[in-house]
Structures are given as C-alpha cells and as structure tokens.
C-alpha positions in Angstrom: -38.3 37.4 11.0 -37.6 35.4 7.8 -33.9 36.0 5.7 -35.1 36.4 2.0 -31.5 36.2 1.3 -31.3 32.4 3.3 -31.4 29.2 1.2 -34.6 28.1 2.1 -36.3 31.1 0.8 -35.0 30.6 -2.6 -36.7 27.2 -2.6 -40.0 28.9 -0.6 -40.5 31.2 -3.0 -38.3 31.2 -6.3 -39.9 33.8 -7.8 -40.6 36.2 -4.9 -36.9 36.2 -2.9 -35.3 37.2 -6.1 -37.2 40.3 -7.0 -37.2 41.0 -3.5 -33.9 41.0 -3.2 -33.3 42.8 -6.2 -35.6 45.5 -4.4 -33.3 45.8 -1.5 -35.6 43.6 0.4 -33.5 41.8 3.5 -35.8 40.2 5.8 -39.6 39.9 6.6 -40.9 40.8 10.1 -44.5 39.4 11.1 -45.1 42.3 13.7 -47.4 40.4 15.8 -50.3 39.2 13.3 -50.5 37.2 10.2 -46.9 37.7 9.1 -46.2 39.3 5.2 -44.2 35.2 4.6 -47.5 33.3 5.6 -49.6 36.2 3.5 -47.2 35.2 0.3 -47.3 31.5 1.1 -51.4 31.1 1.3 -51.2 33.7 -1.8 -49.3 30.9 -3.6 -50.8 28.0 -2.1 -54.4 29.2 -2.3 -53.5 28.9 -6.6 -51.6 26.1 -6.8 -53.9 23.5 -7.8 -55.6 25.8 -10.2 -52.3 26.8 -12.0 -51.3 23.2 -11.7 -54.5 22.2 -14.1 -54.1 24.9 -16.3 -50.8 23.7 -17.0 -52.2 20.7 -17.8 -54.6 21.5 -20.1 -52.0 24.0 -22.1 -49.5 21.1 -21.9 -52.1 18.7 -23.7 -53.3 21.5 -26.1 -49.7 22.7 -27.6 -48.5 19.1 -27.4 -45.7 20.3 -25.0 -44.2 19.2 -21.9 -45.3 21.3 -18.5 -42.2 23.1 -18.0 -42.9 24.7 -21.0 -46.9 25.3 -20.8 -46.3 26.7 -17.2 -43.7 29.4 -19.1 -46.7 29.9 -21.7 -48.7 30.8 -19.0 -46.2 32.9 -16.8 -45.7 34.7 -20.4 -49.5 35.2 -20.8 -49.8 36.6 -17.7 -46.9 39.3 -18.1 -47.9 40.1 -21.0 -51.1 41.4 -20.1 -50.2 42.5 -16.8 -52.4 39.9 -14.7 -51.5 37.5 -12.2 -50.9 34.2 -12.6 -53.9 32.7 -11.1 -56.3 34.8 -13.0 -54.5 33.7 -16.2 -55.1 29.8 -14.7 -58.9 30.5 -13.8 -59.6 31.4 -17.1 -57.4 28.8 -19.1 -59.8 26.2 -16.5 -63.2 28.3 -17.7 -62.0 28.0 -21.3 -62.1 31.8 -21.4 -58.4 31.6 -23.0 -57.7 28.9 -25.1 -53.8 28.5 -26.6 -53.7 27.7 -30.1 -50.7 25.9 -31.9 -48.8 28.1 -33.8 -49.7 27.8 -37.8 
C-alpha cells in the first residue's frame, strides 16, 4: 500500500498526490498484480524524455527558460484537454509549433 498523503509521494508524483488527495484519495493498494503506483510511475516515466525535448525546443523557440516552456506546455495541454505527452509528441513532430507573441 503507498500513503499519497506521505512525503515521498509529493516528490513521486507532484502533480498526481495533490489532486488525489484533493479527491479523497488516501492510499494505493496493488492487489496482487501490477500495482495502480507502478502503472502512474511507468505512465510518467514512459514520457519523460519526450516531454523533456519538447521543452527544449519551446524553451529555444520563445527565448525562455524551461520552467516556463514546460508551463507553456502543461497550459497547451489543458487547454485542449490532451495529455501532456501527446502535447510533447507533437511539439517533437513539429505538428505544433509556439510562436512569440507579436
């Protein structure tokens, strides 16, 4: 079982424990396969190096620091209702390209 509420899930998943816990969300119990904390870590993981060079490439594009192209991105992303990594695979295929605003 991992405590959402612990310490070390706020730095596991910033953006997940949160909103769990916001949810009512307590604890997650593996229940003898694949448990739901390695299915959110390999989620994450399995995007990271995508969202990682789209970040990049916005950063070098806007002429802004990463911090602030990886909030471009998030804000892309919530804004049209898509995850993260799809937002990234595109930014990578040039399918989306961020412009400097005029």
């Amino acid at each position: 079982m991992t405590d959402v509420t612990a310490p070390e899930a706020a730095s596991r998943w910033p953006t997940f424990a949160p909103e769990a816990i916001d949810r009512g969300v307590k604890s997650i119990v593996d229940a003898g396969r694949a448990g739901l904390a390695e299915v959110i870590d390999l989620e994450f993981t399995e995007h990271r190096a995508q969202v990682h060079q789209a970040t990049g490439m916005v950063s070098v594009r806007l002429a802004i620091g990463l911090a602030d192209a990886l909030a471009r991105l998030r804000a892309h992303a919530y804004l049209y209702g898509r995850k993260l990594s799809e937002v990234a695979d595109d930014v990578v295929w040039r399918r989306i390209t961020f412009r400097t605003e005029s």
